[in-house]
C-alpha positions, 0 to 999 in steps of 0.5 A, spaced: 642 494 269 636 492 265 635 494 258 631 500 257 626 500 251 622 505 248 618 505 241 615 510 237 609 509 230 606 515 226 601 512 227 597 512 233 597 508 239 592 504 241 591 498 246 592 494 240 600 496 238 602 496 245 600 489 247 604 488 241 609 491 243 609 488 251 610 481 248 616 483 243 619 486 250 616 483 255 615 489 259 611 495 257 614 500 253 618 506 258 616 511 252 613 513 246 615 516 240 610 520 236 609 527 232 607 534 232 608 539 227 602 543 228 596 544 232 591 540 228 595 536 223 592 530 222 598 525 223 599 529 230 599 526 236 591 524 237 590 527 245 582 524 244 585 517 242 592 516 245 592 519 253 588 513 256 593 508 252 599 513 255 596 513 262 593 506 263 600 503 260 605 509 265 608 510 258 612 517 258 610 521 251 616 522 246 615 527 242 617 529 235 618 535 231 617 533 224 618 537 218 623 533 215 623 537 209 625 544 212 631 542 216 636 545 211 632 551 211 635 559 214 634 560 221 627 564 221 624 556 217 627 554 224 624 559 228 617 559 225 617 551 225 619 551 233 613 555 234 608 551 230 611 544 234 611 548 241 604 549 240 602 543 237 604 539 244 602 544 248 595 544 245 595 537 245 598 536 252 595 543 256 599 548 259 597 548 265 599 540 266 605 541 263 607 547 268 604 542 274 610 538 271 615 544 270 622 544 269 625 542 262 621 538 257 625 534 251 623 535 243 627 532 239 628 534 231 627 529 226 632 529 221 632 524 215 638 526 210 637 521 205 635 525 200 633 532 197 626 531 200 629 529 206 635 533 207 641 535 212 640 539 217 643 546 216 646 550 222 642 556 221 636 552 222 639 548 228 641 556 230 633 558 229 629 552 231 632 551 238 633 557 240 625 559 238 624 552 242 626 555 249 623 562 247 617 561 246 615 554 250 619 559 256 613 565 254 607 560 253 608 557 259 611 564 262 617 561 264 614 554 268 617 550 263 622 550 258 623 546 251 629 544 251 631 542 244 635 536 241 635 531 234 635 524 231 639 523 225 641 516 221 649 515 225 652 515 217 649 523 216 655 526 217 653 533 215 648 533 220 652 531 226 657 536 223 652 541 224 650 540 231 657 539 233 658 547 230 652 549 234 654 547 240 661 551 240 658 556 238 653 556 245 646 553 241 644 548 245 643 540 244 641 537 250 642 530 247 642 525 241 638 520 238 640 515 233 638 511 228 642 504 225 638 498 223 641 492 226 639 485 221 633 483 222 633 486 229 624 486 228 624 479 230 631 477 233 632 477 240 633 484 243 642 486 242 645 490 247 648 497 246 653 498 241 657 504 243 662 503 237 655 501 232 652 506 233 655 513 235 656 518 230 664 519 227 663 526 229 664 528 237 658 530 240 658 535 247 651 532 248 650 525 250 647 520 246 641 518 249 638 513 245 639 507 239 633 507 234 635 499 233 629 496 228 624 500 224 616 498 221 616 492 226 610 488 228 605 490 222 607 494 216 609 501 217 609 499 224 613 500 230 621 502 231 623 500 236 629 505 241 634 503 247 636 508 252 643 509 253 645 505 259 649 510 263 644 511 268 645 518 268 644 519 261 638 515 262 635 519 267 635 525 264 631 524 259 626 520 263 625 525 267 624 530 261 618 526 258 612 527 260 606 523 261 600 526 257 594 528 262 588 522 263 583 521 259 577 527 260 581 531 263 
């Protein structure tokens, strides 16, 4: 099976970026990582600007709930932040082309756990953020899709996974992980394959793995990371078919 590769920026993206990135991988992109915090926030997700670039290049969106310095916060935090982040990709993306897709949607949240400033993630939050996630993306789309919750963390955050694992025995979903560990030099060497035991978190998980954020701030500065999907096919299908593809410029 061919590699599968994704990238992610904070900033937006453009002809320019991707074309960067197709001749690092050779291929266009499979999907996108970008942000959404709340709707309007400046480093969102620039529908005006990005869908055209999603739809000419057949890139699935990505998205990110970004509120890294909340994550170790009580349940209502967790709550009040799912619904800004339900809101924003729902304004950016619309409803009703979201509810034409239906089903189940993927959100991951981003979690740092490298300082005070960008902490661990907390049960409660976890407890509040995901179970908001489902509510409310159940209720603004009366009940035509669902946004189904899942986190990205640094493989070595050992609180983090600790958490999710305590979530899930206690019944709150995690549809899946993302996890980052930087291999040397990874922006310029070639593409390595998946390394299970490199960058599986030491705490089990019930939710599968479905990527490896391998290199970060290629190709310019502050620039591209670079993502792998996990090989088993069907790890990888369930999260491709959870993504979307933003809807055509003009429309």
């Amino acid at each position: 099976m061919p590699t599968l590769l994704g990238a992610d920026t904070l900033v937006p993206v453009t002809d320019a970026i991707v074309a960067m990135v197709k001749q690092r991988f050779g291929a266009a992109p499979l999907f996108w990582g970008r942000y959404f915090k709340r709707p309007g926030f400046a480093q969102d997700y620039q529908p005006q600007l990005e869908n055209r670039v999603f739809n000419s290049n057949t890139m699935r969106l990505l998205p990110i709930a970004r509120q890294t310095n909340r994550v170790a916060g009580t349940a209502s935090d967790g709550a009040d932040d799912a619904i800004l982040n339900v809101d924003a990709f729902t304004t950016a993306l619309g409803i009703e082309h979201l509810a034409k897709i239906g089903g189940e949607l993927l959100m991951f949240l981003d979690v740092e756990g490298t300082s005070d400033s960008n902490p661990n993630l907390a049960l409660d939050y976890w407890i509040g953020w995901s179970s908001a996630l489902l509510a409310h993306s159940r209720r603004v789309s009366s009940g035509r899709f669902t946004i189904v919750p899942a986190v990205y963390c640094r493989q070595n955050q050992t609180p983090t996974w600790e958490a999710i694992a305590r979530a899930q025995s206690l019944g709150f979903v995690c549809a899946g992980a993302w996890v980052f560990r930087m291999r040397r030099d990874a922006c310029t060497k070639p593409i390595p394959e998946w390394d299970a035991p490199f960058n599986t978190p030491a705490i089990p998980l019930a939710c599968p793995i479905m990527m490896w954020q391998f290199a970060i701030d290629c190709l310019f500065e502050g620039g591209v990371d670079f993502d792998m999907l996990q090989p088993d096919p069907a790890v990888a299908a369930a999260l491709l078919n959870r993504l979307a593809l933003p809807p055509p410029a003009g429309s």
